[in-house]
C-alpha positions as CSV (number, residue, x, y, z in Angstrom):
1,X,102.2,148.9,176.6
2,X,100.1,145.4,178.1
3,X,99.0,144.6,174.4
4,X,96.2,141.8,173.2
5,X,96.8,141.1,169.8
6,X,93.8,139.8,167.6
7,X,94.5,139.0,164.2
8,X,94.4,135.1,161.9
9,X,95.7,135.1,158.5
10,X,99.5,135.6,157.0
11,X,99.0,139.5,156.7
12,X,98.6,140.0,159.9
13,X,101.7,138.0,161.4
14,X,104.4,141.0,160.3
15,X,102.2,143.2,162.7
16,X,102.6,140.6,165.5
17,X,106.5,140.5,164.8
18,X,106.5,144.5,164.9
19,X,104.7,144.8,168.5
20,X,107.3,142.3,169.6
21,X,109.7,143.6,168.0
22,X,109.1,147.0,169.5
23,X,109.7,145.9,173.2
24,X,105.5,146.2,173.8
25,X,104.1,143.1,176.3
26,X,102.0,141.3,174.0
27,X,100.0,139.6,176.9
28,X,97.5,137.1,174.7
29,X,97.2,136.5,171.1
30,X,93.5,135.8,169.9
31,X,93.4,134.5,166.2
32,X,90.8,132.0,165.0
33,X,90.7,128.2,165.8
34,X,92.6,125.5,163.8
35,X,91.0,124.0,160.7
36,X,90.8,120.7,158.8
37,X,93.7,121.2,156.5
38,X,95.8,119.1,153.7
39,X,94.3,115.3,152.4
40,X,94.2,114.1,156.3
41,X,91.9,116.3,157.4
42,X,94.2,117.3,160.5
43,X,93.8,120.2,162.5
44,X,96.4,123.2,161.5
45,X,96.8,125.8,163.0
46,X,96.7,129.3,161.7
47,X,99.5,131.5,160.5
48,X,99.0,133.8,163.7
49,X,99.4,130.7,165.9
50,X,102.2,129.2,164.5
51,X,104.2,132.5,164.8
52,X,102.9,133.3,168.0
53,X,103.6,130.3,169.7
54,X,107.0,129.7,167.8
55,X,107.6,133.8,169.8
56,X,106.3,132.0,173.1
57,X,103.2,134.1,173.3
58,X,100.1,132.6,175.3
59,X,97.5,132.1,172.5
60,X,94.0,131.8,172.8
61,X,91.3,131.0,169.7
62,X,87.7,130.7,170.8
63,X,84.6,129.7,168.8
64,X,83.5,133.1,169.9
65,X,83.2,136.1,172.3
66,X,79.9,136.9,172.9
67,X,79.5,134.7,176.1
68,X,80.2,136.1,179.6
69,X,83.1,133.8,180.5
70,X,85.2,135.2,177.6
71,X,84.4,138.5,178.2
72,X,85.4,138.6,181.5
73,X,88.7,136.4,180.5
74,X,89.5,139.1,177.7
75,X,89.1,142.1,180.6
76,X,91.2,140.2,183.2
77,X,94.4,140.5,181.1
78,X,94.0,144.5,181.9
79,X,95.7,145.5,178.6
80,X,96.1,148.9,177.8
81,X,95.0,148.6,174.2
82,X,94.0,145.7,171.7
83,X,95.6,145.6,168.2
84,X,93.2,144.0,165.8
85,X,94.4,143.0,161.6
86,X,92.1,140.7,160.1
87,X,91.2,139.0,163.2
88,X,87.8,137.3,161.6
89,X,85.3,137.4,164.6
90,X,82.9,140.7,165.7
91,X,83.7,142.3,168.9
92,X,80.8,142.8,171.1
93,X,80.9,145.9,173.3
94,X,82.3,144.7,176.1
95,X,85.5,143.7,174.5
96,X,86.3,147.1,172.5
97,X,85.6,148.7,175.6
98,X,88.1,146.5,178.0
99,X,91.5,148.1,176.7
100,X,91.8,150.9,178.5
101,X,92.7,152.6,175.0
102,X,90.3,150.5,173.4
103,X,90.5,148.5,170.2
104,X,92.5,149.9,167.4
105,X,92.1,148.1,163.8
106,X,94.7,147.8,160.9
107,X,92.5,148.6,157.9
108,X,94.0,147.9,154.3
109,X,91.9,150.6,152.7
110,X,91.4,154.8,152.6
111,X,88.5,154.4,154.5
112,X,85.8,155.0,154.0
113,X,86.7,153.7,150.5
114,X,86.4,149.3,150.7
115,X,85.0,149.0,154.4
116,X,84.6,145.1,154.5
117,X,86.6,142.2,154.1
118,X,88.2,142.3,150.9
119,X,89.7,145.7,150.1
120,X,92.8,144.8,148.4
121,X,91.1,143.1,145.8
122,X,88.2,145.4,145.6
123,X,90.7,148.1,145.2
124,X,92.5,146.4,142.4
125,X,89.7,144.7,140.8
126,X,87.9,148.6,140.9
127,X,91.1,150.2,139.2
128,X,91.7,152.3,141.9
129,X,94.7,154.5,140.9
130,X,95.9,154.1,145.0
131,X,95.1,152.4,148.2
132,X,96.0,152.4,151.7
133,X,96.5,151.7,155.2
134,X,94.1,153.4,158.3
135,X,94.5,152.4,161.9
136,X,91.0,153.3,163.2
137,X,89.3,153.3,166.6
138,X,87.1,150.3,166.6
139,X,83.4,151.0,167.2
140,X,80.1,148.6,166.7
141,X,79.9,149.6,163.1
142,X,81.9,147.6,160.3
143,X,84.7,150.0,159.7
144,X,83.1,153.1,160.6
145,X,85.4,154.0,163.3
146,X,87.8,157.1,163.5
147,X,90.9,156.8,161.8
148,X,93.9,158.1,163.9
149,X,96.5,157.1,161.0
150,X,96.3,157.2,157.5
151,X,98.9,156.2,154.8
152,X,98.2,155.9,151.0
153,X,100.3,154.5,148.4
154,X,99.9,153.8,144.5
155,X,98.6,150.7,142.7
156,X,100.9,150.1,139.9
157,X,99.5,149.3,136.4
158,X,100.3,145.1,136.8
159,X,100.5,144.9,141.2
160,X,98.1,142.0,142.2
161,X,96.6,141.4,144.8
162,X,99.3,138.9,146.5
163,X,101.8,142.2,145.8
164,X,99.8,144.4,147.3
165,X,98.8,142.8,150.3
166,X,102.7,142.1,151.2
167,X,102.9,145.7,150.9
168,X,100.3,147.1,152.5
169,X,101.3,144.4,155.5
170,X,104.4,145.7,156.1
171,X,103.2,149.5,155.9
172,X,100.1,148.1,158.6
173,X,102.9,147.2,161.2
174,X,104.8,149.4,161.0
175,X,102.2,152.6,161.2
176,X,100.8,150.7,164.3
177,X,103.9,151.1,166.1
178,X,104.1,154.6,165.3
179,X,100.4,155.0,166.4
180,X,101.0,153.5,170.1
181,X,104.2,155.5,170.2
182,X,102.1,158.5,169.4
183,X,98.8,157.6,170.9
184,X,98.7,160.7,173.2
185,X,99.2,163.3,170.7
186,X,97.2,162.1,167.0
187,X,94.2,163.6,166.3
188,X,91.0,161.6,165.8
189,X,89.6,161.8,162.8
190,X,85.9,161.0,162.5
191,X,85.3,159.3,158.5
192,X,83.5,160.9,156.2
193,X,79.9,160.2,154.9
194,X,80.9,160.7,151.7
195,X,82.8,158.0,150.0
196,X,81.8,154.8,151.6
197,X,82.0,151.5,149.4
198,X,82.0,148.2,150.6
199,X,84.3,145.6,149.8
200,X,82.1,142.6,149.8
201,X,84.2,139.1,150.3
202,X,85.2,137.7,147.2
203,X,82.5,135.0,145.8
204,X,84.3,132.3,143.3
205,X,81.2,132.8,141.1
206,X,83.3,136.2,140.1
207,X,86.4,134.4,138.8
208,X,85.2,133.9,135.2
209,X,86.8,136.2,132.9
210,X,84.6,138.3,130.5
211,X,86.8,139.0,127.4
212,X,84.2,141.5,126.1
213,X,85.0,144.2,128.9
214,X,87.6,146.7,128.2
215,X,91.1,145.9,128.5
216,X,91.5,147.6,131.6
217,X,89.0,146.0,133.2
218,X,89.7,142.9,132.4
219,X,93.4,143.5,133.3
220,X,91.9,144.5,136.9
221,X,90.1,142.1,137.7
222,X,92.7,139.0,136.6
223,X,95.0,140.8,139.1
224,X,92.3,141.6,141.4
225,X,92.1,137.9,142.2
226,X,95.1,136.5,142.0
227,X,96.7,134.4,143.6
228,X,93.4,133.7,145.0
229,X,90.8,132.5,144.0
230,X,92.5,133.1,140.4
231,X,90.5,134.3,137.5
232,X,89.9,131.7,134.8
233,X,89.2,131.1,131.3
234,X,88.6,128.0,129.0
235,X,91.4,127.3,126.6
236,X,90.9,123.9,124.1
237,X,88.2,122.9,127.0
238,X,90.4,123.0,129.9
239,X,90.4,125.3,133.0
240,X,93.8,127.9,132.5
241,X,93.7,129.8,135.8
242,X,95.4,133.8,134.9
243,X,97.1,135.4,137.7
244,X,98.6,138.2,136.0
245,X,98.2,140.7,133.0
246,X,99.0,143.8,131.7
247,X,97.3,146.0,129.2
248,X,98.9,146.5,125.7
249,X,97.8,147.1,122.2
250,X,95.6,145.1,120.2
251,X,92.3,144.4,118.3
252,X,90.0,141.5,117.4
253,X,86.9,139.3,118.5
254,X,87.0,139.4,122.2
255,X,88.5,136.3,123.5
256,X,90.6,135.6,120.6
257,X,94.5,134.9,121.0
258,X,96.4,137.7,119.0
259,X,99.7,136.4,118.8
260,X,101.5,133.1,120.1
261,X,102.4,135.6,123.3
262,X,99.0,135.2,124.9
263,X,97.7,138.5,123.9
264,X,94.2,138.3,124.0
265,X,91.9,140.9,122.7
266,X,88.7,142.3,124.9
267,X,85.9,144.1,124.8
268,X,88.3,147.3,123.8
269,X,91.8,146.6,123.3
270,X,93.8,143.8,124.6
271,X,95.5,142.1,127.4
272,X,98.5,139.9,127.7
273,X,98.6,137.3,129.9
274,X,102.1,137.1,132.2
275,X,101.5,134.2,135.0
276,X,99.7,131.4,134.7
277,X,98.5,128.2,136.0
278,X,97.0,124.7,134.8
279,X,94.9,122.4,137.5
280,X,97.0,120.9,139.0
281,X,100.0,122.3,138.2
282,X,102.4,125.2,139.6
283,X,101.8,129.1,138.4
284,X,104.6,130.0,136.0
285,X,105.5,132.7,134.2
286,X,103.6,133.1,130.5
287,X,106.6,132.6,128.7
288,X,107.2,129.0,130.7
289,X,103.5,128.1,130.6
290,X,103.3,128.3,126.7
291,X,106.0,125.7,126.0
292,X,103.7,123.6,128.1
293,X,100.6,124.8,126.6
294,X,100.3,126.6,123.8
295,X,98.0,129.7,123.3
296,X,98.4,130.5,119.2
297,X,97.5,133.1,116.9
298,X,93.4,132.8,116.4
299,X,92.4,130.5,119.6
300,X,89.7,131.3,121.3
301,X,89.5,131.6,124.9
302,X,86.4,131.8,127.0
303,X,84.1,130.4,130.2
């Protein structure tokens, strides 16, 4: 197939590779403009760029697509259908309806469970026992198109969101070249109304961990946001960002170190930290982090 391929960040360049990869004619790559990156300020390109251009793939980034001139540019390439992961910008009309197969979208979510931008770490940070991968019809709605594809697989009881999302990347591309191969024959599935949650985009306000939730909650959410933002805690007044954690027993004042192994009790129960991270410094694993920085027996940790 002619295939425009819309998509910006490093989860959706394994999706890129997989089109290629399976002999379709990617025609143009959209992804968003370069930023001001790194201490000089200079303009770098995004992950979608790099690998597009380093595969010799004509690359285009506009501001935006709501004027004519792009509209008609994006019709002109007469593709038979666009490809869109995490591609950042809003298709007007006129673009989802220039494909001739329209615009299909790699969702990482069981719609209409976490329509939005962050549904791997909504899904984590929620508990959610399993997750997924839809490639849906795009329509003028935010995620409310029918899914022609649907794959789920489990959460496991310490995956964080970096995990996950190299997981659920992998399983986006290669369900999308199944879908094309299959386009004529899968059955469009219209989403439910029942179900729907939003997976609003992560706000750094959120980071802080609360030590008097529940174990599992608090587990959740330190591996909802890691690597990034990272949720944090204050340790002998400075910053300790926690990027990993698992549940395990324990009791005691929430916030309060339990052992010299950074077990830390909550709310109900306790957690133990496994990955960690000082400003400025790399994440390591607990056991290398505590010979830096000691977390002892009766320290108290909080915001």
């Amino acid at each position: 197939m002619r295939v425009i391929f819309m998509g910006t960040p490093e989860f959706s360049v394994p999706v890129l590779e997989a089109l290629v990869g399976a002999g379709h004619e990617v025609v143009c790559v959209y992804c968003q403009p370069p930023r001001p990156a790194g201490r000089g300020k200079a303009l770098r390109p995004t992950p979608v760029q790099a690998r597009a251009e380093a595969l010799g793939l004509t690359v285009r980034h506009p501001e935006r697509l709501r004027g004519t001139d792009e509209q008609e540019a994006f019709a002109a390439l007469g593709a038979d259908v666009a490809v869109v992961v995490a591609y950042g910008l809003i298709l007007p009309q006129a673009v989802l309806d220039a494909p001739r197969h329209g615009c299909l979208n790699i969702h990482a979510s069981l719609l209409p469970r976490w329509r939005g931008a962050a549904p791997i770490h909504r899904a984590i940070m929620a508990g959610d026992a399993e997750t997924g991968i839809c490639i849906m019809q795009m329509e003028a709605g935010l995620d409310t198109g029918p899914v022609l594809l649907r794959e789920a697989t489990a959460i496991g009881a310490t995956e964080t969101t970096g995990g996950l999302h190299d997981k659920l990347s992998g399983m986006g591309a290669r369900m999308i070249v199944d879908a094309l191969e299959r386009l004529s024959e899968l059955v469009v599935e219209p989403q439910p109304e029942a179900g729907v949650t939003y997976a609003a985009k992560i706000d750094k306000a959120e980071a802080v961990v609360d030590w008097a939730r529940p174990a599992a909650e608090v587990s959740a959410h330190i591996r909802g946001l890691a690597p990034f933002p990272g949720a944090w805690t204050l340790h002998g007044g400075e910053r300790l960002k926690l990027l990993g954690a698992e549940v395990v027993e324990g009791a005691g004042a929430p916030g309060t170190a339990l052992d010299d192994r950074f077990t830390v009790a909550c709310g109900a129960g306790a957690v133990r930290i496994t990955r960690a991270q000082r400003a400025g410094k790399a994440a390591q694993d607990a056991e290398t982090f505590l010979r830096g920085h000691p977390v002892t027996r009766g320290d108290g940790l909080g915001g």
